[in-house]
C-alpha positions as CSV (number, residue, x, y, z in Angstrom):
1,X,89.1,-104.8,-104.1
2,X,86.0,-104.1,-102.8
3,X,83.0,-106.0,-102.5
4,X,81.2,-104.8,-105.7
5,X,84.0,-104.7,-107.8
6,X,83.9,-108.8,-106.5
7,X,80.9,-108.7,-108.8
8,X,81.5,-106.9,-111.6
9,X,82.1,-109.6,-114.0
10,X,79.2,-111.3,-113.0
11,X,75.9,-111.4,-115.3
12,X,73.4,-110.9,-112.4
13,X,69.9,-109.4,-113.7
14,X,69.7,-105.9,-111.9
15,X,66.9,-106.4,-109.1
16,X,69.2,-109.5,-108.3
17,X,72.3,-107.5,-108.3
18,X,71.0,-104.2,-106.3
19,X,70.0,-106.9,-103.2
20,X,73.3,-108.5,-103.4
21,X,75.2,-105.4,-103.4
22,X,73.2,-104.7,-100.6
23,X,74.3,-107.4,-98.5
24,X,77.8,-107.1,-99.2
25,X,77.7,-103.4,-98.1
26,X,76.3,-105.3,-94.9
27,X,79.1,-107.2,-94.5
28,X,81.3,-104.6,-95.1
29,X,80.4,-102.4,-92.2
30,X,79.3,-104.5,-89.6
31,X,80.9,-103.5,-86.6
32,X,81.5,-106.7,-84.6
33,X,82.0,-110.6,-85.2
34,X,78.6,-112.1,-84.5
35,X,77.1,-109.0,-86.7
36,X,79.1,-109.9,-89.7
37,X,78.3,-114.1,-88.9
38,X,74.5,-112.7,-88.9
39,X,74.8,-110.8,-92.1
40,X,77.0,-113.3,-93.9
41,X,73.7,-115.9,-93.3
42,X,71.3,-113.6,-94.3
43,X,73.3,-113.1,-97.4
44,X,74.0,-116.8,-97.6
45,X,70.4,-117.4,-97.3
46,X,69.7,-114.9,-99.9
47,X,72.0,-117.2,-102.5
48,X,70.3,-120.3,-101.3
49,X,66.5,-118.7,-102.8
50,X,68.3,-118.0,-105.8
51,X,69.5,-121.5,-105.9
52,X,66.1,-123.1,-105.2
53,X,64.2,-121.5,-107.7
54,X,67.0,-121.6,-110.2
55,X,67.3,-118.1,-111.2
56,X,71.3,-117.9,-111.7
57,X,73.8,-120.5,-113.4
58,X,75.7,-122.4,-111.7
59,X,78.9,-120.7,-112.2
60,X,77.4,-117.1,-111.2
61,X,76.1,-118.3,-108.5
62,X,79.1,-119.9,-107.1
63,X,80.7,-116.2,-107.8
64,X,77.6,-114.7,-105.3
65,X,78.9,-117.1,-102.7
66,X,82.2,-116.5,-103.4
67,X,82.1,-112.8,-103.2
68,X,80.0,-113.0,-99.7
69,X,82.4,-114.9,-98.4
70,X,85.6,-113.2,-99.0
71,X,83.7,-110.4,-97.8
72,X,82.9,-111.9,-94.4
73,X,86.5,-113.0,-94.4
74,X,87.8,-109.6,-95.3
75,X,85.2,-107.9,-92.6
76,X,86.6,-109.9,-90.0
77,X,89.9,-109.4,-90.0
78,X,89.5,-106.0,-90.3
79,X,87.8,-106.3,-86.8
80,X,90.4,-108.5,-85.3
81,X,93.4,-105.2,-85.6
């Protein structure tokens, strides 16, 4: 599955969706640990606006965190072969 299909059931407004998307292409093709740990904070800190100034639910948030971090997760153990 790839990242963006991670979102696809996810009712994010569109600006919010296109920088999401954009952070899990990040994540996707960083090319070393520490870049992927750097990315998945920036994308982590990009959930934590959202959160601040309520602009998702609850639930489609958690599915943003979710999807960065399987992501990050998937990203690095591609690296690790």
């Amino acid at each position: 599955m790839s990242a963006a299909d991670q979102l696809a059931g996810v009712p994010l407004p569109p600006l919010v969706r296109d920088h999401a998307l954009k952070h899990l292409e990040r994540l996707e093709r960083a090319e070393d640990a520490g870049t992927v740990r750097l990315a998945l904070e920036r994308a982590e800190g990009y959930a934590e606006g959202l959160e601040v100034i309520r602009a998702l639910n609850p639930a489609d948030l958690e599915a943003l965190y979710i999807a960065f971090d399987n992501t990050a997760r998937a990203r690095l153990l591609e690296l690790e072969q």
